[in-house]
C-alpha positions in Angstrom: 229.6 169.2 -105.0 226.9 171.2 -106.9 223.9 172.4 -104.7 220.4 171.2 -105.0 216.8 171.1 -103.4 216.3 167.1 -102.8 214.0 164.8 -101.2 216.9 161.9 -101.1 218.2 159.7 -98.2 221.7 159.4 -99.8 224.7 160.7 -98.1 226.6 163.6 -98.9 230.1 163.5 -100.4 232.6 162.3 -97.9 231.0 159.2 -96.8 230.6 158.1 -93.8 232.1 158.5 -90.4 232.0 157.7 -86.7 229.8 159.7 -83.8 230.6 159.2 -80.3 228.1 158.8 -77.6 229.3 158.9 -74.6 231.2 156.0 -74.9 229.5 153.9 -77.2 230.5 154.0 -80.9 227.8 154.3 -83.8 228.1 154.6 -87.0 227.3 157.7 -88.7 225.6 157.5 -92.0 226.4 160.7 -93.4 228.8 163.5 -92.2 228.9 167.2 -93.2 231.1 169.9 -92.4 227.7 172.5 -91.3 224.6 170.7 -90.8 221.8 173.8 -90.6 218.7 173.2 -88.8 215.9 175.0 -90.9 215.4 176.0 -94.8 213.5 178.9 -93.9 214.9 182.0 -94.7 217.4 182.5 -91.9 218.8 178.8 -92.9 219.5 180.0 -96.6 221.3 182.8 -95.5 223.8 181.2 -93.1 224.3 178.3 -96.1 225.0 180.9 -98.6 227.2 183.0 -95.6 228.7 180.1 -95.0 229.7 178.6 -98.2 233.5 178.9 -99.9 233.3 176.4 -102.3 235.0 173.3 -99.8 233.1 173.2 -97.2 230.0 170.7 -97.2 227.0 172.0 -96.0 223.6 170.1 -95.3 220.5 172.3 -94.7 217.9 170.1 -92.7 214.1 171.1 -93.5 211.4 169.3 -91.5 208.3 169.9 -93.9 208.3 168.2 -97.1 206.9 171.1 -99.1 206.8 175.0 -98.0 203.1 175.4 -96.7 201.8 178.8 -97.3 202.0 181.3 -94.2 202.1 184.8 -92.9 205.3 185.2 -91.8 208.2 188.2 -92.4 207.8 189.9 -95.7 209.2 193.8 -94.5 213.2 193.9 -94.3 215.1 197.3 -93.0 218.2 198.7 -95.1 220.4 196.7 -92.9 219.1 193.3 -93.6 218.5 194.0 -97.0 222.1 195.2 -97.3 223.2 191.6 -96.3 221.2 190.2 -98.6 222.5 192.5 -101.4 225.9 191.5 -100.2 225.1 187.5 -100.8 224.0 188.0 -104.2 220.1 187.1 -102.9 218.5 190.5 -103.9 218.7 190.2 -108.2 216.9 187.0 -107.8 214.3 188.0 -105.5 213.5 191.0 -107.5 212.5 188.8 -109.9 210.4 186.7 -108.1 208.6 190.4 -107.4 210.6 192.2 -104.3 210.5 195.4 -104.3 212.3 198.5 -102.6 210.9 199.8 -99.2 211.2 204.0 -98.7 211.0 203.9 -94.9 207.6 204.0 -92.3 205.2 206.5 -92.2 202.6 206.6 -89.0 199.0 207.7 -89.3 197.4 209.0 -86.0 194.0 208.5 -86.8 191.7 208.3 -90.2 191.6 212.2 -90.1 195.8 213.0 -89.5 198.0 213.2 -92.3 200.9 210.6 -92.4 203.7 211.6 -91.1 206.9 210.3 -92.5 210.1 208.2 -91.5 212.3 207.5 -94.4 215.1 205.6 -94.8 217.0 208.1 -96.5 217.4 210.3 -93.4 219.6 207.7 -91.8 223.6 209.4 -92.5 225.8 206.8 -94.3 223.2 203.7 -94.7 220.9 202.0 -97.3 218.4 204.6 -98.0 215.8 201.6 -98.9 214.4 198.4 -97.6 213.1 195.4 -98.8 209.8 193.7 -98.9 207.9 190.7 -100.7 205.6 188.1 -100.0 207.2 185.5 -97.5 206.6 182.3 -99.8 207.8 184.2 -102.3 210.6 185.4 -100.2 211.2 182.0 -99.4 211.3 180.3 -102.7 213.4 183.5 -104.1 216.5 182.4 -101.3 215.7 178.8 -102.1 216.7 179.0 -105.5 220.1 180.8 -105.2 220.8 177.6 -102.9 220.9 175.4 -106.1 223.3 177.6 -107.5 225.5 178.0 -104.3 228.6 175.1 -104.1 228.9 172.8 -101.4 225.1 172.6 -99.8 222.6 170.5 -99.9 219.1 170.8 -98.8 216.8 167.9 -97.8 213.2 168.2 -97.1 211.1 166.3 -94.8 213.8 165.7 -92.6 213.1 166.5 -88.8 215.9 166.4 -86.2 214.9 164.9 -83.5 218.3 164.7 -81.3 221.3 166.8 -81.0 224.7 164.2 -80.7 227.3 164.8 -78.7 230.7 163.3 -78.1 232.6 161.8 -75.2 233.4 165.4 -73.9 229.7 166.7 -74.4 230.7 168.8 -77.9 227.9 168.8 -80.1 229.2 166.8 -82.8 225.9 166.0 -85.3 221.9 165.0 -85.1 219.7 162.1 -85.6 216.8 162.3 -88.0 214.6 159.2 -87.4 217.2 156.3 -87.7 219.9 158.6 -89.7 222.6 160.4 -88.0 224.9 162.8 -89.3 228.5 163.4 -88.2 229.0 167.6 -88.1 231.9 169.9 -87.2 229.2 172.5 -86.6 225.0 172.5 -86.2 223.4 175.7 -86.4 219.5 176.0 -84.6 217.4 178.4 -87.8 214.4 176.8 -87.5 212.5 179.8 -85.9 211.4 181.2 -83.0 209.5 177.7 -81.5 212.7 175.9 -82.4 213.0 172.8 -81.8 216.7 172.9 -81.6 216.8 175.4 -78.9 215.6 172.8 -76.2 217.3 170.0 -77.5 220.6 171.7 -77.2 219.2 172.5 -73.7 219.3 176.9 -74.0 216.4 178.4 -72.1 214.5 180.9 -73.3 211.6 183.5 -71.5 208.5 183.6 -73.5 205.4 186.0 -73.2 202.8 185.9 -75.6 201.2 189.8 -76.5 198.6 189.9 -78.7 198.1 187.7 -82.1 198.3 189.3 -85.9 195.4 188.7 -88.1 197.0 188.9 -91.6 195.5 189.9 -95.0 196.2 190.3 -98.7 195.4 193.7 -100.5 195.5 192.1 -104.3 196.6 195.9 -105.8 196.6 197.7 -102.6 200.1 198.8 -102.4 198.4 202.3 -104.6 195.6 202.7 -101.9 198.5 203.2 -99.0 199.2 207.2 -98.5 202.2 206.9 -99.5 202.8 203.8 -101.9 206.3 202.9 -100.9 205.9 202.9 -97.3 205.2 200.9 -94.5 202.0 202.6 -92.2 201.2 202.0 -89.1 197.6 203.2 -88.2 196.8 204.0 -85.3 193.2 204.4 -83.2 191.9 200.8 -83.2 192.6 198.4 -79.9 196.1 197.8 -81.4 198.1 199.1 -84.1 197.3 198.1 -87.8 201.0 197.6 -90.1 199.9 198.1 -93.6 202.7 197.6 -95.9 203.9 196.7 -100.5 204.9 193.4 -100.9 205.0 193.4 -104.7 204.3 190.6 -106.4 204.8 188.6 -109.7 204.5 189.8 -113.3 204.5 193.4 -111.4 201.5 193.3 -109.3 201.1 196.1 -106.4 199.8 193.9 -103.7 200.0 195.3 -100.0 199.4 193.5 -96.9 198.0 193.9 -93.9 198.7 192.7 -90.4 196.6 194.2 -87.5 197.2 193.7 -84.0 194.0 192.1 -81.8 193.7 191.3 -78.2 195.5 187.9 -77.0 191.9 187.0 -76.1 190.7 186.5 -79.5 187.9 183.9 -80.4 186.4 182.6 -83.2 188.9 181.6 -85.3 189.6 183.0 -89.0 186.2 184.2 -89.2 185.7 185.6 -85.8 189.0 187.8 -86.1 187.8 188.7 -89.7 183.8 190.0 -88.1 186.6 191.8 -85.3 188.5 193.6 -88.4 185.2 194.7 -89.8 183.4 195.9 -86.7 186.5 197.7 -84.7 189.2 198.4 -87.1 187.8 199.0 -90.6 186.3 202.3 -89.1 189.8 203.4 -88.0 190.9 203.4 -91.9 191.1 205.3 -94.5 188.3 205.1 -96.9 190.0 203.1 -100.0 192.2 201.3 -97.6 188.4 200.7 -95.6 187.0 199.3 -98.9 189.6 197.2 -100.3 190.1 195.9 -96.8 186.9 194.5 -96.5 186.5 193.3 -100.3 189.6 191.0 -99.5 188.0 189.8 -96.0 184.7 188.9 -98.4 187.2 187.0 -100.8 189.1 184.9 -98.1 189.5 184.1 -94.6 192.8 186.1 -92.6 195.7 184.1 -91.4 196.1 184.6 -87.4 200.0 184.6 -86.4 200.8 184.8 -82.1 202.7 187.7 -80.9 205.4 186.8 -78.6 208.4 188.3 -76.9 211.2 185.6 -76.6 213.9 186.2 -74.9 217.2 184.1 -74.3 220.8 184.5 -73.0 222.9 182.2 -74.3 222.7 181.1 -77.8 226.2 178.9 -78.3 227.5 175.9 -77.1 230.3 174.4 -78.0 229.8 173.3 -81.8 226.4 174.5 -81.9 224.7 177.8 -82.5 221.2 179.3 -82.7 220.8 182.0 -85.2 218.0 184.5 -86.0 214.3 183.7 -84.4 216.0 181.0 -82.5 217.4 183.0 -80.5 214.5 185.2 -79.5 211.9 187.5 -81.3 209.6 190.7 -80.7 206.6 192.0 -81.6 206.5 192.1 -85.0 205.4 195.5 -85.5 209.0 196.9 -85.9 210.3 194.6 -88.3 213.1 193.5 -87.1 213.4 189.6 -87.1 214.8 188.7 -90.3 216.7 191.7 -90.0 218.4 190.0 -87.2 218.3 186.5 -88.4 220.2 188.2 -91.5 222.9 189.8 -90.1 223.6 186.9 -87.6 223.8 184.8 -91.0 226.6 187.3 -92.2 227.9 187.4 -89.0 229.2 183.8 -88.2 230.3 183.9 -92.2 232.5 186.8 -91.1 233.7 185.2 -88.1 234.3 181.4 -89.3 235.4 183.0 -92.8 239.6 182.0 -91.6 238.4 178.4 -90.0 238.3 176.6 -93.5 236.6 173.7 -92.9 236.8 174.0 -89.5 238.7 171.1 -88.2 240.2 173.2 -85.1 237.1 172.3 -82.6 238.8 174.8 -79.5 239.0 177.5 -82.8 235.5 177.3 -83.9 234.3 177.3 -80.6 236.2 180.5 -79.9 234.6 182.2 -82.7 231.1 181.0 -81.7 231.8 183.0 -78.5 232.4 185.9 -80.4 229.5 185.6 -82.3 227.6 185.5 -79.4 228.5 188.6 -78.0 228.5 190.6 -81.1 224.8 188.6 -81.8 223.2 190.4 -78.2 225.3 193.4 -78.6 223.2 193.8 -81.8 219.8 192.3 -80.8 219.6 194.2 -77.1 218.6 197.4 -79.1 215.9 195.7 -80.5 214.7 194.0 -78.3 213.8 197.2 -76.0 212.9 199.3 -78.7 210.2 196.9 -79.7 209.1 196.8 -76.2 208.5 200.2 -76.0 207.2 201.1 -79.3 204.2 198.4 -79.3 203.4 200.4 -75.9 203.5 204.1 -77.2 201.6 202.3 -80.1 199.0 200.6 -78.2 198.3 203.5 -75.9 196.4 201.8 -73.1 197.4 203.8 -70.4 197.6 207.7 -69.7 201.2 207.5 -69.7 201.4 205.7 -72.8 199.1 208.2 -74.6 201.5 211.0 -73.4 204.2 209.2 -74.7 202.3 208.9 -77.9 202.3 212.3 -78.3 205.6 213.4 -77.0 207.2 210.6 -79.6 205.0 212.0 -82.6 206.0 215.7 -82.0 209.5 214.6 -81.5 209.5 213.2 -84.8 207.1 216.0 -86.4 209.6 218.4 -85.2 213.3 217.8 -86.7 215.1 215.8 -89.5 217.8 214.4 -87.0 215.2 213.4 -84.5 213.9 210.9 -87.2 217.0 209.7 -88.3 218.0 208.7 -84.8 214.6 206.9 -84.1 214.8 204.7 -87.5 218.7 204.1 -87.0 217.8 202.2 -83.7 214.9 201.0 -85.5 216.6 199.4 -88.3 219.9 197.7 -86.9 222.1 200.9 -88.1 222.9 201.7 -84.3 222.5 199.0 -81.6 223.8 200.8 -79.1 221.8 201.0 -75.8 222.8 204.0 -74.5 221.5 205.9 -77.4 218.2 204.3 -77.2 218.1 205.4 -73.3 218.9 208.8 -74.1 216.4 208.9 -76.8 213.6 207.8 -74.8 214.1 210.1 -72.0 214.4 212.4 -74.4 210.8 211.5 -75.5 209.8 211.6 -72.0 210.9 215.0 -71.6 209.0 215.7 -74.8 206.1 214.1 -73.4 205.5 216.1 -70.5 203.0 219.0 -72.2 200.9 216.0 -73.4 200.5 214.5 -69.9 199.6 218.3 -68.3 197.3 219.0 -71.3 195.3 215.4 -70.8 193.5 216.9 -67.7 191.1 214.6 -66.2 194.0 212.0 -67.0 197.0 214.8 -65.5 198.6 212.9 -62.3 198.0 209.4 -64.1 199.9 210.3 -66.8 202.4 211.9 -65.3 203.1 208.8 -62.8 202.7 206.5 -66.2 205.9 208.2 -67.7 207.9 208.4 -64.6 207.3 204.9 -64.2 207.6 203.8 -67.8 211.3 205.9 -67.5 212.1 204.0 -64.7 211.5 200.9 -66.0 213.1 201.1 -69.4 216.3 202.7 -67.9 216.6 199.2 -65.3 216.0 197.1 -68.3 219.0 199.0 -70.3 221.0 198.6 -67.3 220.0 195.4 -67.2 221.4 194.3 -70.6 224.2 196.7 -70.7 226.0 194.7 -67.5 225.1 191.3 -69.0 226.5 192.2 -72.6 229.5 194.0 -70.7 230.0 190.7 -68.4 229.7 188.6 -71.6 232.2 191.1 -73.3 234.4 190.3 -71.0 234.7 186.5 -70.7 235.2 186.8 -74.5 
């Protein structure tokens, strides 16, 4: 069956086939062997993962078109080595993509940047990836209607999770269509609607909100043009990063952090960008920021931290954003949502077309393990680099300053800081040991603040204290889950 983007009601190949309810028999209009919850781009990546040419895939899309949204755009080496691997990255070059060098952070408008490339990681990608996100979107989109076996139907919203007789997911229902499934996988992002229905709990706190902006030819104007920057010295940290663009435009984008308590709307958080952060940048960046605010309105994104602990049941899955996010200031959610694509590929690659229910749900178990053995690291490392990066506190400050001379002051220091950062090591005890090492470094800052001296000193003992329980933490629930595997 050849691939296409469709608005049809017609059933896939294979007819139809029977769901069970409890005990009641319906009849099932369509049947698939995947149904995917979500044509974002998490959902393209598991259908292309996913496909070998027998297996019938149906991606599920709830909006009818793809409304235009700030969303991810900047992908580390690691999930732009997956989508190298599933023959994405040729056609998203084209649709304007281009290669990302590593970060760079820039203390205030007077410091000089001070890079964190890629490159310095031993044995990994030495780029990354970036591109506007409908871009991104329509790029992944259109290697689907080349891919064999799926389908993709827009304007259809689940709106109930089936189940058989024994309680296995076994399809959905879209309005008064159901569809028969040996498998249903949640990518519909991080307020997913799947998550609930398949009844997976999650622990949400929302942080601040993003107030996103267009730099038509601004990638240029960024100290270093291949880069992503985080500026520092406003109320929160300001990302400035290249997204490309068609016919070979150097656009950049920008995406500042504001207070949670933000009013006003578009133009209230665009009056907030001009009055309290435009003063922290430098001066081109300054200018071209505010010529773009004077053009058109900034989109407003929340911040939240999502957390879950389960993300399988038996024949069903969550993947990527579904399965929890972080701040977005380190980049790595489609990272994740990439490699847990490539992931269940990997795993389900020997389950054909995966008629062995106890197999597949196996393998789903698997996943899950190897998904929070992966996404742990993340998830703390986020946590505590939106702090050091916000600075609020005397013990955050001295952290700030410990982390930056750390970095300032050897190669391998970097390299171990942007391996965690980018999925090339997930392993929690290296994070630990790196931030106590930052602690340690820390210390001269909190004795030269002064005035601030006992605060800042009881800020990092506490900070260390609390990041090692959360490490524990996670280590004895992955080890726990490790073991039931």
């Amino acid at each position: 069956m050849s691939a296409f983007i469709s608005d049809r009601t017609t059933g896939l190949a294979g007819g139809s086939a029977a769901v069970s309810l409890g005990e009641t028999q319906v009849a099932a209009e369509h049947s698939a062997d995947i149904v995917i919850v979500g044509a974002g781009v998490t959902g393209c990546a598991a259908a292309v993962a996913l496909a070998d040419g027998r297996r019938r895939i149906l991606v599920l899309e709830a909006r009818n078109h793809h409304k235009p949204r700030f969303a991810g755009e900047l992908i580390h080496p690691t999930g732009a080595q997956v989508l190298d691997d599933l023959g994405f990255l040729p056609t998203l070059r084209r649709h304007g993509g281009i290669d990302v060098s590593g970060f760079a952070v820039v203390p205030s408008v007077d410091d000089p940047s001070l890079r964190l490339p890629y490159r310095e990681i031993p044995n990994n990608r030495p780029t990354g990836f970036a591109m506007e996100h409908r871009d991104l979107v329509d790029g992944m989109r259109e290697v689907l209607r080349q891919t064999p076996g799926v389908e993709v139907r827009m304007g259809h919203k689940v709106d109930e999770i089936l189940r058989d007789a024994r309680g296995r997911v076994c399809g959905v229902r879209c309005a008064d269509q159901r569809v028969s499934a040996r498998l249903v996988l949640g990518c519909d992002g991080r307020h997913s609607k799947v998550r609930p229905l398949l009844g997976l709990s999650e622990q949400a706190r929302l942080l601040s909100f993003s107030v996103a902006f267009r730099l038509p030819g601004g990638a240029p104007l960024l100290p270093n043009p291949s880069y992503g920057h985080i500026v520092l010295g406003a109320w929160g940290p300001m990302l400035l990063y290249p997204i490309g663009g068609r016919d070979g435009a150097q656009d950049a984008r920008g995406c500042f952090d504001v207070s949670s308590e933000l009013s006003g709307g578009p133009r209230g958080a665009a009056e907030l960008l001009r009055r309290q952060y435009a003063p922290h940048l430098p001066l081109r960046l300054r200018q071209a920021m505010l010529d773009s605010l004077d053009r058109e309105l900034p989109q407003i994104a929340a911040n939240e931290a999502i957390r879950t602990d389960r993300a399988v049941l038996p024949g069903a899955a969550i993947v990527g954003d579904a399965g929890g996010c972080s701040h977005p200031l380190t980049a790595a959610g489609m990272t994740v949502g990439f490699t847990d694509a490539q992931r269940l590929g990997r795993l389900l690659a020997e389950q054909g077309r995966l008629h062995d229910p106890s197999a597949v749900d196996a393998v789903l178990h698997r996943y899950e393990v190897e998904r929070y053995r992966f996404v742990r690291a993340r998830e703390v490392l986020a946590d505590a680099l939106y702090e050091v990066f916000r600075g609020a506190e005397p013990g955050t400050r001295a952290l700030r300053s410990g982390i930056l001379r750390y970095w300032q002051g050897s190669e391998q220091a970097r390299a171990r800081s942007m391996a965690l950062l980018s999925g090339a090591d997930s392993r929690l005890s290296v994070f630990l040991r790196e931030y106590l090492t930052v602690i340690s470094k820390s210390s001269a800052a909190a004795w030269a603040a002064r005035d601030e001296r006992r605060a800042a000193f009881v800020g990092l003992g506490k900070k260390s204290v609390e990041k090692m329980r959360a490490v524990f933490r996670d280590v004895r629930q992955e080890a726990t889950r490790s073991l039931s595997a």
